[in-house]
Every structure is written in C-alpha cells, then in structure tokens.
PyMOL Python script that loads the backbone (N, CA, C, O; Angstrom):
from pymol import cmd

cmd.read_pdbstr("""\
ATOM      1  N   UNK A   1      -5.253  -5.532 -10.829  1.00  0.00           N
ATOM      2  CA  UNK A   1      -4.590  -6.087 -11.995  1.00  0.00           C
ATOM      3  C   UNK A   1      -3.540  -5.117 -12.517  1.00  0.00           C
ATOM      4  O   UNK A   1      -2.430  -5.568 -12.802  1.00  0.00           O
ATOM      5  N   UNK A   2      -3.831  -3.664 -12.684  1.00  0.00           N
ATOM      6  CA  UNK A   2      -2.794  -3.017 -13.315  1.00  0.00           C
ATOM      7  C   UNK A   2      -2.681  -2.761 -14.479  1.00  0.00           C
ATOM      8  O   UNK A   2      -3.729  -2.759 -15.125  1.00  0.00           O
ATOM      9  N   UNK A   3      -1.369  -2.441 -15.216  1.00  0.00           N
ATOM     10  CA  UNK A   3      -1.726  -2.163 -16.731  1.00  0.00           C
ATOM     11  C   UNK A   3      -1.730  -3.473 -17.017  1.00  0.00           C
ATOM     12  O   UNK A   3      -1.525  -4.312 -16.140  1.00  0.00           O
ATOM     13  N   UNK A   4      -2.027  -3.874 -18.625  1.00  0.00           N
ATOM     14  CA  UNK A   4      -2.483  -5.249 -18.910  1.00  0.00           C
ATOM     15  C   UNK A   4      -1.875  -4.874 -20.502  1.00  0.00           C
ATOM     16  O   UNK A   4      -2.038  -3.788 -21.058  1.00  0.00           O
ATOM     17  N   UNK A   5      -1.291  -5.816 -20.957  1.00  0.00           N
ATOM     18  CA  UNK A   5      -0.855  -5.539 -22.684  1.00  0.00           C
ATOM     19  C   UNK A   5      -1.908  -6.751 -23.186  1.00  0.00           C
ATOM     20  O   UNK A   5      -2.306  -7.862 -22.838  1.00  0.00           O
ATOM     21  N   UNK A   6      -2.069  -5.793 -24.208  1.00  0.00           N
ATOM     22  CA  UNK A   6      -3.253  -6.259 -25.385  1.00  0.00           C
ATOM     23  C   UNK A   6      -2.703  -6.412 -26.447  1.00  0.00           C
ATOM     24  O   UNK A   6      -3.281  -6.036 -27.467  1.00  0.00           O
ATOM     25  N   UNK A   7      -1.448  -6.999 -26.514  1.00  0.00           N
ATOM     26  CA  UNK A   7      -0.528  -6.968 -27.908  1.00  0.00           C
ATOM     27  C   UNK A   7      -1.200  -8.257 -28.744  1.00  0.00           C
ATOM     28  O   UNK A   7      -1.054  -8.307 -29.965  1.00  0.00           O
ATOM     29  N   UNK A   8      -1.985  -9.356 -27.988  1.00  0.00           N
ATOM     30  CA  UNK A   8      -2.503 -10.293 -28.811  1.00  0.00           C
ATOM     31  C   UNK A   8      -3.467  -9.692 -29.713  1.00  0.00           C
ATOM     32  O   UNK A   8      -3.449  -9.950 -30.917  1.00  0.00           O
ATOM     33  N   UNK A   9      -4.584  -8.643 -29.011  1.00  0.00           N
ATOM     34  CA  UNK A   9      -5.492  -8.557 -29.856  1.00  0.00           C
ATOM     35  C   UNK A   9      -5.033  -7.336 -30.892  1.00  0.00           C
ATOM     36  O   UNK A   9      -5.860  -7.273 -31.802  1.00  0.00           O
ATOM     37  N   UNK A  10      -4.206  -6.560 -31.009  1.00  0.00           N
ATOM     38  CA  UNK A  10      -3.459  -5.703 -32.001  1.00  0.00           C
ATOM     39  C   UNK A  10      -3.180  -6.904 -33.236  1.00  0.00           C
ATOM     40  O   UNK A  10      -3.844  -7.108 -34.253  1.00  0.00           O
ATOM     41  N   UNK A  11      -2.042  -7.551 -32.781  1.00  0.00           N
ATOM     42  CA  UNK A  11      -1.497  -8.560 -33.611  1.00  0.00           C
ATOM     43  C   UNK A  11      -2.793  -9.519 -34.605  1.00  0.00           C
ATOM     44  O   UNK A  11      -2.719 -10.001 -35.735  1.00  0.00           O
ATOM     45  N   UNK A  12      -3.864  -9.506 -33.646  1.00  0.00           N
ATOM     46  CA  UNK A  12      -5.055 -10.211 -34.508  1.00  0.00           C
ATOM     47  C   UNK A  12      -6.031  -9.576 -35.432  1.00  0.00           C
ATOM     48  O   UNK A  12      -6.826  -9.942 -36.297  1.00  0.00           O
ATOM     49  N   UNK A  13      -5.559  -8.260 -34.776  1.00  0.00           N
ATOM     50  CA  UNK A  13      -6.302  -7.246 -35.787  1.00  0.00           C
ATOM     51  C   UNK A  13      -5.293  -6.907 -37.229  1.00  0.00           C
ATOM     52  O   UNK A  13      -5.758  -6.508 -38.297  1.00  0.00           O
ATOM     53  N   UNK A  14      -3.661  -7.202 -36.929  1.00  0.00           N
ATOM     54  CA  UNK A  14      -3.102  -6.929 -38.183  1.00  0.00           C
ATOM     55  C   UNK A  14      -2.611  -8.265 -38.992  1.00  0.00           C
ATOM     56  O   UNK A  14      -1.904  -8.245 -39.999  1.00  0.00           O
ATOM     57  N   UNK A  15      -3.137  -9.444 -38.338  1.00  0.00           N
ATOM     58  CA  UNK A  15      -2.884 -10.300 -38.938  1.00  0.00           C
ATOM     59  C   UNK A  15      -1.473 -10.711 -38.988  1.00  0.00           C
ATOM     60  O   UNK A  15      -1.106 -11.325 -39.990  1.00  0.00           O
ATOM     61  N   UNK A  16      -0.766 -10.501 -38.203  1.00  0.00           N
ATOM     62  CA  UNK A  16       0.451 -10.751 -38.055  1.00  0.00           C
ATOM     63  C   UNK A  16       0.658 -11.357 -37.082  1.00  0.00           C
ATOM     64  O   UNK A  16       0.096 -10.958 -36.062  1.00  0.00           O
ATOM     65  N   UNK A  17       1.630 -12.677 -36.992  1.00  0.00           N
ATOM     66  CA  UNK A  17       2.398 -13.726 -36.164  1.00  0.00           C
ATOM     67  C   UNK A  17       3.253 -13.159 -35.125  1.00  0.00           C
ATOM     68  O   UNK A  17       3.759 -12.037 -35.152  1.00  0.00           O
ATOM     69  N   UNK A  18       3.394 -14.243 -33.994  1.00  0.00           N
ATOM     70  CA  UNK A  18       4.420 -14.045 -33.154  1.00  0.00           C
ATOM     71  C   UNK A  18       5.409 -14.046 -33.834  1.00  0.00           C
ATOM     72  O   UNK A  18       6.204 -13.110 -33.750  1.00  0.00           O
ATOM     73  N   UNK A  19       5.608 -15.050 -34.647  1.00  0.00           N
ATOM     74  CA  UNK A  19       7.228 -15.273 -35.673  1.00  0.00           C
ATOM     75  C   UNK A  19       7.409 -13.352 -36.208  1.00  0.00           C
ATOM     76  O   UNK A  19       8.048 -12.359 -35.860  1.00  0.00           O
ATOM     77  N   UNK A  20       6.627 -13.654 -36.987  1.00  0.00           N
ATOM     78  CA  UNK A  20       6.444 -12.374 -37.918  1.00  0.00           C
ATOM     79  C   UNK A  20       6.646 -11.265 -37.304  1.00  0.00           C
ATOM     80  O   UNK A  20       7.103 -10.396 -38.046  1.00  0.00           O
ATOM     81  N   UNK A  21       6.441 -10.873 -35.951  1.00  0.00           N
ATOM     82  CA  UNK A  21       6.511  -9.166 -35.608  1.00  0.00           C
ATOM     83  C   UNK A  21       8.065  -9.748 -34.397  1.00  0.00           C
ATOM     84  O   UNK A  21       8.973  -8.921 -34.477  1.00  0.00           O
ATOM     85  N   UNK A  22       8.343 -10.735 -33.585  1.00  0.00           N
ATOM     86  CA  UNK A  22       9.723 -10.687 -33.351  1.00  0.00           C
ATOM     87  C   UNK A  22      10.594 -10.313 -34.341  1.00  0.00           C
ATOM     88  O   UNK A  22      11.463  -9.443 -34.288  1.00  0.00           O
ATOM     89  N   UNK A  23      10.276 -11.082 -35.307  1.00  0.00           N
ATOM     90  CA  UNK A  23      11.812 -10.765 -36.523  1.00  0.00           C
ATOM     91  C   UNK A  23      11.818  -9.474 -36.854  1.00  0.00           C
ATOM     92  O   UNK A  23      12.863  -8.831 -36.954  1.00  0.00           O
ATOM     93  N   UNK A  24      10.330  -8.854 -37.103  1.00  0.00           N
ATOM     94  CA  UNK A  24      10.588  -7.335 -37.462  1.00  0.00           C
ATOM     95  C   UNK A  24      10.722  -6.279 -36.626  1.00  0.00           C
ATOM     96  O   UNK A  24      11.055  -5.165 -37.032  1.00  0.00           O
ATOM     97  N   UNK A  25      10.418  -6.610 -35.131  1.00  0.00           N
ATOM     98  CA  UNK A  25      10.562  -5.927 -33.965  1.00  0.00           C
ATOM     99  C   UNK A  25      12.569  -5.981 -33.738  1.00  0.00           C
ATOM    100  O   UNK A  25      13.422  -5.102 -33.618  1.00  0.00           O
ATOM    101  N   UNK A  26      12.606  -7.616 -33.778  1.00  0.00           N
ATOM    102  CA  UNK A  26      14.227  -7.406 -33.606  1.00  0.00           C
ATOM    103  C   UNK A  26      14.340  -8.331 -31.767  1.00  0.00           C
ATOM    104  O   UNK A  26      15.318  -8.222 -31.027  1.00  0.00           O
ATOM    105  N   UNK A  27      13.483  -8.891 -31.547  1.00  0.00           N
ATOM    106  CA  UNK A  27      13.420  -9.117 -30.447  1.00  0.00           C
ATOM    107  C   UNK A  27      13.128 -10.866 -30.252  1.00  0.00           C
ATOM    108  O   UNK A  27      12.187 -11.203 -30.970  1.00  0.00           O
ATOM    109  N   UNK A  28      13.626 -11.851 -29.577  1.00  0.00           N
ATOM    110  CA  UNK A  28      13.581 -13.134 -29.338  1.00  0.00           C
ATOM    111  C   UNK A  28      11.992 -13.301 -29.277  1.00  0.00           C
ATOM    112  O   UNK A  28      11.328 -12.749 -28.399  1.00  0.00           O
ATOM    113  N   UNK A  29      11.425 -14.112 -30.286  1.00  0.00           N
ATOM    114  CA  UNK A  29       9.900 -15.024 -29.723  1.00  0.00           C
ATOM    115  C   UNK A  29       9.448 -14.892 -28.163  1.00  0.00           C
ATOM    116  O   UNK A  29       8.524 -14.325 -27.579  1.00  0.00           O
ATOM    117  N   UNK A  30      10.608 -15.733 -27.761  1.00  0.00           N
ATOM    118  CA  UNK A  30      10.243 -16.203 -26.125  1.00  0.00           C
ATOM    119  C   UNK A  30      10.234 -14.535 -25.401  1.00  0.00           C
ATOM    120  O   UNK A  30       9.617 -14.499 -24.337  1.00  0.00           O
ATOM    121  N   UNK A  31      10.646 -13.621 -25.711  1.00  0.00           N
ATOM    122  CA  UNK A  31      10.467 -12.542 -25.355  1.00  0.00           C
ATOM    123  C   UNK A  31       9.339 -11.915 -25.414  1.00  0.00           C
ATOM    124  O   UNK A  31       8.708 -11.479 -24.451  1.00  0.00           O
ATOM    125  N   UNK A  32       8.920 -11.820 -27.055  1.00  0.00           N
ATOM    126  CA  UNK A  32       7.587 -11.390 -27.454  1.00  0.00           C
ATOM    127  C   UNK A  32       6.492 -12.310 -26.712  1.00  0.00           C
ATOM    128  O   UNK A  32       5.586 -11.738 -26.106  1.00  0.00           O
ATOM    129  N   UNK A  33       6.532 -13.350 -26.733  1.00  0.00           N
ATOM    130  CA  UNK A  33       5.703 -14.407 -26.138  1.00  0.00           C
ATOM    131  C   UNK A  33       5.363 -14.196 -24.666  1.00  0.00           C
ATOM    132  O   UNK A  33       4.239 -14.562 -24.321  1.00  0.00           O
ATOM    133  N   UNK A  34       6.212 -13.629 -23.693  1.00  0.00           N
ATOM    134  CA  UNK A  34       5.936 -13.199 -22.711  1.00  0.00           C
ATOM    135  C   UNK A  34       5.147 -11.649 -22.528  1.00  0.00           C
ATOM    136  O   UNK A  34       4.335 -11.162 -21.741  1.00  0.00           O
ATOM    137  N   UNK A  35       5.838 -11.235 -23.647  1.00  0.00           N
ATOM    138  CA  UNK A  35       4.806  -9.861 -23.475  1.00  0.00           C
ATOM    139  C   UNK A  35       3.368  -9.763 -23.831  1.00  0.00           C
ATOM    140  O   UNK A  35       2.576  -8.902 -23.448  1.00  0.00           O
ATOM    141  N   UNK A  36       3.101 -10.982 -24.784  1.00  0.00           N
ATOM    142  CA  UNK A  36       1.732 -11.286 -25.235  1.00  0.00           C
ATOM    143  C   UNK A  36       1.302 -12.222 -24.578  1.00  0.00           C
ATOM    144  O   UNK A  36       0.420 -12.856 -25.157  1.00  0.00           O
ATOM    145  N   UNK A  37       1.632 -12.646 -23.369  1.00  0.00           N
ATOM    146  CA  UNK A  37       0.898 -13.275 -22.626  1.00  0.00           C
ATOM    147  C   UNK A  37       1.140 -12.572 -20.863  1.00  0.00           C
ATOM    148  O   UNK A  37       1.139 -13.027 -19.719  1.00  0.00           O
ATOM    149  N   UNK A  38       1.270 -11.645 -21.320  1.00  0.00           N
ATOM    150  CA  UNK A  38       1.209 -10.256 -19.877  1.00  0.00           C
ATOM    151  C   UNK A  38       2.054 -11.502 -18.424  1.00  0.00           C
ATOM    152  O   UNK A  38       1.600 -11.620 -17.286  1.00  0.00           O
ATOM    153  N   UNK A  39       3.177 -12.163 -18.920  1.00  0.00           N
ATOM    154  CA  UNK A  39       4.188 -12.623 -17.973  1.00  0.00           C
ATOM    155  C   UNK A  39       5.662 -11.633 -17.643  1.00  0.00           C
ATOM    156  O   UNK A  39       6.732 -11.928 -17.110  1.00  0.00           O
ATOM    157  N   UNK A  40       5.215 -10.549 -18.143  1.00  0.00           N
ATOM    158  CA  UNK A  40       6.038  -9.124 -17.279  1.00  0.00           C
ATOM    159  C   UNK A  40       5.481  -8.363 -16.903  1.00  0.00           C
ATOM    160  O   UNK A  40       4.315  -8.042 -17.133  1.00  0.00           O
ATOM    161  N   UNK A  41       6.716  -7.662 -15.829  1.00  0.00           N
ATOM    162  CA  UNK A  41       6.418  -6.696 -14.990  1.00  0.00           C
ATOM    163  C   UNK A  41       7.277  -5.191 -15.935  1.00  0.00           C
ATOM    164  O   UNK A  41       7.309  -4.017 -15.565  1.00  0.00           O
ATOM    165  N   UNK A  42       7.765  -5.687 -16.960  1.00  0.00           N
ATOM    166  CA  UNK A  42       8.202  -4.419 -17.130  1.00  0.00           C
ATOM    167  C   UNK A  42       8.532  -4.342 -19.022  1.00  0.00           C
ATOM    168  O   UNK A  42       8.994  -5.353 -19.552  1.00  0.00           O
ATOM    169  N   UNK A  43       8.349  -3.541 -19.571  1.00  0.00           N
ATOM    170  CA  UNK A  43       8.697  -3.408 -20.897  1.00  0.00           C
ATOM    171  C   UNK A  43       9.433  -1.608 -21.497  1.00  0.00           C
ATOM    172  O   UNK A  43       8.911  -0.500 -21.367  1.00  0.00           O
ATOM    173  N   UNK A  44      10.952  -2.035 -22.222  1.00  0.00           N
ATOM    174  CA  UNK A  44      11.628  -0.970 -22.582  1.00  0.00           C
ATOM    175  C   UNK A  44      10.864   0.110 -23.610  1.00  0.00           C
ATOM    176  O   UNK A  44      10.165  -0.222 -24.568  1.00  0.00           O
ATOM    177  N   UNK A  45      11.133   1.352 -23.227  1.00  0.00           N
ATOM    178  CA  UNK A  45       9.892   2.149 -24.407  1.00  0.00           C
ATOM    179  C   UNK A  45      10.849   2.246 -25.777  1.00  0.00           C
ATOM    180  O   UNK A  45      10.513   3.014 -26.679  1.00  0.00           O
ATOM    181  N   UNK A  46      12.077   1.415 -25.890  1.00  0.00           N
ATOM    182  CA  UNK A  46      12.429   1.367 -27.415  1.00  0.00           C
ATOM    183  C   UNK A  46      11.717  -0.013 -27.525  1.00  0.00           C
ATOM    184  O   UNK A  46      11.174   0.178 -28.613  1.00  0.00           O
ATOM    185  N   UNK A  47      11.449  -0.897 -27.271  1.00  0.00           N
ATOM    186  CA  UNK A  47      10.994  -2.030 -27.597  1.00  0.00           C
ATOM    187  C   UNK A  47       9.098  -1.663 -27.863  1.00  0.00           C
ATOM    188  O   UNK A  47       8.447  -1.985 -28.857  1.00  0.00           O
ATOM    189  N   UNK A  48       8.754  -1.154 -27.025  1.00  0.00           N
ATOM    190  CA  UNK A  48       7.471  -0.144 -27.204  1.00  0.00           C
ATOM    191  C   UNK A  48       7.022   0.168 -28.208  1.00  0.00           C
ATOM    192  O   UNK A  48       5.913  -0.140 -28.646  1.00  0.00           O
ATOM    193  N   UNK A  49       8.336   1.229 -29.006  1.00  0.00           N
ATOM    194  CA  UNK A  49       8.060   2.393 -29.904  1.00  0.00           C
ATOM    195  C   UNK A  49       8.620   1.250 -31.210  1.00  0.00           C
ATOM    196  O   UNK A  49       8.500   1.759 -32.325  1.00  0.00           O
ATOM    197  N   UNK A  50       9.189  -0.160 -31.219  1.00  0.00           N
ATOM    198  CA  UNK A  50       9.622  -0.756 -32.186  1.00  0.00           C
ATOM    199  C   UNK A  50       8.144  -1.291 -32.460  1.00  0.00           C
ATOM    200  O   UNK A  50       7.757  -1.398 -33.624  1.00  0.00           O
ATOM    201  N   UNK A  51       7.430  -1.581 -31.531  1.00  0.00           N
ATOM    202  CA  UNK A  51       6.310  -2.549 -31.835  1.00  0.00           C
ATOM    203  C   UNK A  51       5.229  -1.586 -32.254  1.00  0.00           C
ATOM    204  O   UNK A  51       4.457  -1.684 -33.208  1.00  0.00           O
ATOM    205  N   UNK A  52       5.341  -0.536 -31.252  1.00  0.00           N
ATOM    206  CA  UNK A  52       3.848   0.292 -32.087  1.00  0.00           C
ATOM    207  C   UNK A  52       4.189   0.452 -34.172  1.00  0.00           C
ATOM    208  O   UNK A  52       3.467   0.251 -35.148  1.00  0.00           O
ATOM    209  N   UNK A  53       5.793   0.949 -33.981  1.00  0.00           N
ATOM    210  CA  UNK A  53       6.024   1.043 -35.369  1.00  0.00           C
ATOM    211  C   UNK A  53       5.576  -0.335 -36.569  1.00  0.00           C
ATOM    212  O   UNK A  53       5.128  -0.350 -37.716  1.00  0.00           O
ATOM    213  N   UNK A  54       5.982  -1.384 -35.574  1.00  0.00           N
ATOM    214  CA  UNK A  54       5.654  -2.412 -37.050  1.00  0.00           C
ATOM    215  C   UNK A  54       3.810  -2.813 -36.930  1.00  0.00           C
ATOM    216  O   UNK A  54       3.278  -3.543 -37.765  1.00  0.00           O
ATOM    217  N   UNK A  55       3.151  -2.284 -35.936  1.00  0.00           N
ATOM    218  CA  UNK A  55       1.976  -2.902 -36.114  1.00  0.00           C
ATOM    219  C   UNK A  55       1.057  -2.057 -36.508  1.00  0.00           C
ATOM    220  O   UNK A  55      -0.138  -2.239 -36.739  1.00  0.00           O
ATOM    221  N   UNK A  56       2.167  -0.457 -36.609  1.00  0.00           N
ATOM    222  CA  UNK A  56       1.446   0.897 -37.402  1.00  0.00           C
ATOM    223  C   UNK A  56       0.259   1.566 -36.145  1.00  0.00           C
ATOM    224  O   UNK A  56      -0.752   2.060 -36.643  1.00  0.00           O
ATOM    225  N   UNK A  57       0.337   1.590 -34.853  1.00  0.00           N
ATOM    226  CA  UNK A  57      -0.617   1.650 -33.248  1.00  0.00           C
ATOM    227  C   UNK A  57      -0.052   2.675 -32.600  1.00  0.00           C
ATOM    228  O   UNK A  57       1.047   3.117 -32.936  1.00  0.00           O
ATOM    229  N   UNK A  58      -0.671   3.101 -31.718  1.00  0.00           N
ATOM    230  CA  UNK A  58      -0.040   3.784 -30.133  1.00  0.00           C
ATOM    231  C   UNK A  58      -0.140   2.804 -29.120  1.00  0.00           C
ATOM    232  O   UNK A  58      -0.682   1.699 -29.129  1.00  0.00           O
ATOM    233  N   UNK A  59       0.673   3.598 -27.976  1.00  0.00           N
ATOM    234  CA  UNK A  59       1.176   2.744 -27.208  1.00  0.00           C
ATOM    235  C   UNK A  59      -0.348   2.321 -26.483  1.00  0.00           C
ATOM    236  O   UNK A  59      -0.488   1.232 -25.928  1.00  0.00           O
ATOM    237  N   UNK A  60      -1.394   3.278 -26.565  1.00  0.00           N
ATOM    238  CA  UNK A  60      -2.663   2.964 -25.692  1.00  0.00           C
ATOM    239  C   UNK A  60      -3.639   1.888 -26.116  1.00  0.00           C
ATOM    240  O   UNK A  60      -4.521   1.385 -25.419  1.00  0.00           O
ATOM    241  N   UNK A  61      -3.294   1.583 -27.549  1.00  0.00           N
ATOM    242  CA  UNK A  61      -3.767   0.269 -28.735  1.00  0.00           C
ATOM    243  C   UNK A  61      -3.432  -1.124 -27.411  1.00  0.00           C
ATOM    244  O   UNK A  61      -4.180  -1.878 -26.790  1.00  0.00           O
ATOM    245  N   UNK A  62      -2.217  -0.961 -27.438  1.00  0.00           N
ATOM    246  CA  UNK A  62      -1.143  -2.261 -26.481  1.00  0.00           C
ATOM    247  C   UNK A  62      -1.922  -2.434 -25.066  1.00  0.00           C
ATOM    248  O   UNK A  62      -2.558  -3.312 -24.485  1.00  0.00           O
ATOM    249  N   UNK A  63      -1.457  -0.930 -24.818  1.00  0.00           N
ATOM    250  CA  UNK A  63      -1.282  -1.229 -23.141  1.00  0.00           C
ATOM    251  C   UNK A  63      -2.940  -0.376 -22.483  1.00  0.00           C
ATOM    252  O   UNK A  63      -3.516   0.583 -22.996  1.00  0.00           O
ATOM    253  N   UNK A  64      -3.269  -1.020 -21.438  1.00  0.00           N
ATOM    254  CA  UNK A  64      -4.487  -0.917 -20.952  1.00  0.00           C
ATOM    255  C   UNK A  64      -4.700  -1.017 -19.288  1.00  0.00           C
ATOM    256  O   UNK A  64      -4.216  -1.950 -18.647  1.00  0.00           O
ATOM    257  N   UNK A  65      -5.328  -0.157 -18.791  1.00  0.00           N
ATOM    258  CA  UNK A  65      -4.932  -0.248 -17.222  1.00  0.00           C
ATOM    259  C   UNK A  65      -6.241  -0.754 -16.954  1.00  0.00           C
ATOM    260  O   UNK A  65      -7.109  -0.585 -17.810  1.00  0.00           O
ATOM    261  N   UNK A  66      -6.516  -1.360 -15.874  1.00  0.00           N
ATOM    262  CA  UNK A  66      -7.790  -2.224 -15.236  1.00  0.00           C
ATOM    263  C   UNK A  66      -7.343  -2.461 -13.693  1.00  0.00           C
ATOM    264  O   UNK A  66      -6.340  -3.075 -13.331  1.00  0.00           O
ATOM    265  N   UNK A  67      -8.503  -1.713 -12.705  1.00  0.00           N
ATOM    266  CA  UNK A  67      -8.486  -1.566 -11.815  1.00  0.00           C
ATOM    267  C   UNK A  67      -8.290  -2.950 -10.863  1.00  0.00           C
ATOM    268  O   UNK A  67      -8.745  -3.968 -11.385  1.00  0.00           O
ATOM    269  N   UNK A  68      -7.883  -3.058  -9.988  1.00  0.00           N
ATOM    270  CA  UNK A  68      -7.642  -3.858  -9.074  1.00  0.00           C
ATOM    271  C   UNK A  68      -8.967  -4.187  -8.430  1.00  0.00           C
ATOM    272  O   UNK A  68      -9.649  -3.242  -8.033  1.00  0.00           O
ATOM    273  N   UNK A  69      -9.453  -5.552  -8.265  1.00  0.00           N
ATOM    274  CA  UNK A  69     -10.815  -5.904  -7.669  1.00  0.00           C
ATOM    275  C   UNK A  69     -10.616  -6.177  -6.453  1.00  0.00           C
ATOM    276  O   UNK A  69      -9.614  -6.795  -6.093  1.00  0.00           O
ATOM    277  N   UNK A  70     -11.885  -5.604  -5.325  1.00  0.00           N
ATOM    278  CA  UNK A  70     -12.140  -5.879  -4.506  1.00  0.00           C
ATOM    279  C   UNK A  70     -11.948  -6.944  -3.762  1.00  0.00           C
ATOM    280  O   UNK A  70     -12.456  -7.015  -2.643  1.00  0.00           O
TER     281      UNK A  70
END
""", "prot")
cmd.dss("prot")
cmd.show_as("cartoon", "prot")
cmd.util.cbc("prot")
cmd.orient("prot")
C-alpha cells in the first residue's frame, strides 16, 4: 500500500469541512477531495505545511506508511 493520507480522520478530529480547510488551505475542493480520498501519487510540501498549519498537526498526524501485503 505505501504511505496512506489520513487527512479525513485529522479533519474529523478538528471538525472542519472539505469546504472549510480548501478555502483556508487556498487549494480547489476537487483537489483536497482527492487527497482525502488517497487518489494521489504525489503531494507539494507547501501544500503539506499549508494544511498541517490550518488543522494546527504534523505532517505524521496526515501521512502514514502501511506495508505492502503479501
């Protein structure tokens, strides 16, 4: 599997919307929406360091590695 973003369960822990952290991140929904549903292969570390900032996290909160199964 690889690294895996956990930005849903951050976001559910701060109670904050997809609407709500695009606009304050600065970044399109359909963008955020892909990153919270782990449909990339790749994410910018200013877009990173925008999101840890508005959800008040580190980057290790987000992102999570899980071994590849047998």
């Amino acid at each position: 599997m690889g690294i895996v973003l956990r930005l849903d369960r951050v976001m559910a822990d701060r109670k904050m919307s997809l609407n709500e952290l695009a606009e304050r991140v600065g970044i399109s929904n359909v963008n955020l929406s892909k990153l919270k549903n782990n449909k990339v292969t790749a994410i910018r570390f200013s877009t990173l360091s925008a999101i840890c900032e508005v959800l008040d996290c580190q980057p290790g909160d987000i992102l999570e590695y899980e071994k590849e199964s047998d």
